[in-house]
N, C-alpha and C positions, 0 to 999 in steps of 0.2 A: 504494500500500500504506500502513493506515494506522499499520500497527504491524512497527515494523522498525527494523532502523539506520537512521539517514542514512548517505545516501552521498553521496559527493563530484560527484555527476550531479544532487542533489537541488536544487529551488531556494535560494538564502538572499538576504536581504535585508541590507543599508547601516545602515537607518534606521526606526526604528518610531515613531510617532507622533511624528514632527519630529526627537526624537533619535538621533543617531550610532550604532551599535552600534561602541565601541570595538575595536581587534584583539585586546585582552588578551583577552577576551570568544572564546573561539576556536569554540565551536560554538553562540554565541546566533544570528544570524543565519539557520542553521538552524533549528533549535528553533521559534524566532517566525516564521517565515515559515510551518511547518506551524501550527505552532500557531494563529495567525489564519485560517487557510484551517476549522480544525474551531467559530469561534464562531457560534454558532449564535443568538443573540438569545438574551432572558429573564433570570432570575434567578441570575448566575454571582458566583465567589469565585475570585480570585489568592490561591492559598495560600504563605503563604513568600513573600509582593511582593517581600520586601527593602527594606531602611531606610537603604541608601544608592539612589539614583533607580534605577528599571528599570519600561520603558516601557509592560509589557504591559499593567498596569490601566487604561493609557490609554485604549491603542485597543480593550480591551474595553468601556471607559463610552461608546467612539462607536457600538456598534454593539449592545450589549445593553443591557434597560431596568435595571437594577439591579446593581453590583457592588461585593461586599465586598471587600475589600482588606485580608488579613490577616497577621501573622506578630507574632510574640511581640515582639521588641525597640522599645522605646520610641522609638526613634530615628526610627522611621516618624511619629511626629507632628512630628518638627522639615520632614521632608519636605513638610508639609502649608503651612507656616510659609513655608515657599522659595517655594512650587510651588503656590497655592490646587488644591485637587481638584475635580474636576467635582462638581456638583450629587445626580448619580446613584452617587457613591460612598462608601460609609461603610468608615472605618475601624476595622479588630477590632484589637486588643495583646491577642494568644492563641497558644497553644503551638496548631498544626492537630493535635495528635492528640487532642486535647479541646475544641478550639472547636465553639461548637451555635450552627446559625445557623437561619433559615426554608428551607423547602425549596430546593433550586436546581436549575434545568436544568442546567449544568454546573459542574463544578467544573475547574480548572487551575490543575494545579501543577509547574514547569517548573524542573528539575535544583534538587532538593530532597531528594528525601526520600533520594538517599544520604548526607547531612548529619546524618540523623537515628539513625543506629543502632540500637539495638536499640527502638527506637518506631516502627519504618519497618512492622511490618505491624499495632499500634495504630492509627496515621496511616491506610492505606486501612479499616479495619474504619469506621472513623469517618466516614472519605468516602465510604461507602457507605450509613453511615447521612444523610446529607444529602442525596443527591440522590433527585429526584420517582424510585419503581422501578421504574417501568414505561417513563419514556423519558428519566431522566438520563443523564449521561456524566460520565467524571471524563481529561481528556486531562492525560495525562502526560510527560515526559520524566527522565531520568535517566540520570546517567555510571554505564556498566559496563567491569567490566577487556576490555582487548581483544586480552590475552594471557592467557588465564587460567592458565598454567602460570608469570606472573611478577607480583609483589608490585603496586599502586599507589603511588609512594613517595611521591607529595605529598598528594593528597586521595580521598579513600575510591570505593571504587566497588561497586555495589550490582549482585552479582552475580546473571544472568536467572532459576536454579535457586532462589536468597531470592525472588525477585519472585514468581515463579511461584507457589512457595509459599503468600508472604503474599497473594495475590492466590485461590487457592483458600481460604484460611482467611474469609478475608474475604467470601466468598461472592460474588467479581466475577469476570468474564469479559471476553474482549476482543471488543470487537463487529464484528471481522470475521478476517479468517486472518492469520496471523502468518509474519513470514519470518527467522528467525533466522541468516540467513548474512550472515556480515559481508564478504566479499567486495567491494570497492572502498567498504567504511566511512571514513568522516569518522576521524580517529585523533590525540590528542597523543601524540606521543611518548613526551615527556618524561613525563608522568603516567601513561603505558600506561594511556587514558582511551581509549571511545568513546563513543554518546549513541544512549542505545534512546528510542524515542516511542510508545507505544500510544494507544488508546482504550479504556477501560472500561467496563462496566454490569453493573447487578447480574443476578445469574444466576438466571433463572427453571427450575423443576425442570420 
């Protein structure tokens, strides 16, 4: 299923392109392990990379011909400075709900945009405008409450009924069926956090 919680049956992975995926990191391992399984070669963008290291632009420049690598904070170029970037990757310093790049086959952007608040169905309107519309994708993830009768007390969670929403506004659809039971989900606790992943496209009438 490509759009659903994780669940604790799901596969996850240690290490993405050489690097450790830390523990504090509590549902990346998930996350990238689907998430690499949906690249698909061509023209794609890490939206939100992150400007302290995180791995996925990597192993996306091993395996598609072109990837931007984008998020607003300056900090991503000191990365650059550490860490040379592969040949086939350029880096953007842009907000994604206003970044215009060249067409993309996919775009990913991986526990994000509940970060973003009231920009978060800006953000897909715009990711919609980026990719090719007849066979882009836009693979997602993001923390939603997984109690929703009780608060988030650390970090935000991007509730499925907003998604939904911003995701009809935005004229995208999920390119295959959807299972919204969280029944043996991935869970922090502490955050009353769990982590939905879709796949996106634009909606043809």
């Amino acid at each position: 299923m490509i759009n659903g919680f994780f669940k604790i049956t799901d596969e996850r992975v240690a290490a993405v392109a050489g690097y450790p995926i830390p523990d504090s990191w509590w549902s990346r391992g998930y996350e990238y392990a689907w998430a690499m399984k949906q690249i698909d070669g061509g023209n794609v963008a890490d939206m939100g990379c992150g400007w302290h290291y995180r791995p996925l632009k990597d192993a996306l420049a091993k395996r598609c011909f072109f990837v931007y690598a984008v998020d607003n904070n300056p900090g991503l170029l000191d990365l650059y400075k550490e860490r040379p970037f592969p040949n086939n990757m350029g880096i953007v310093i842009s907000d994604i709900d206003t970044v215009f790049l060249p067409e993309l086959n996919t775009i990913f952007c991986i526990s994000v945009l509940e970060d973003l608040g009231d920009k978060r169905g800006t953000t897909l309107k715009n990711f919609a405008r980026q990719i090719d519309p007849n066979h882009g994708s836009i693979v997602l993830t993001c923390d939603v409450p997984f109690d929703d009768n009780l608060p988030c007390p650390k970090y935000p969670g991007y509730e499925i009924k907003e998604l939904l929403h911003d995701m009809e506004d935005a004229g995208l659809e999920f390119a295959d069926e959807v299972d919204l039971d969280k029944t043996g989900a991935i869970v922090n606790t502490d955050f009353n956090l769990t982590v939905f992943h879709c796949v996106l496209q634009v909606k043809h009438e």
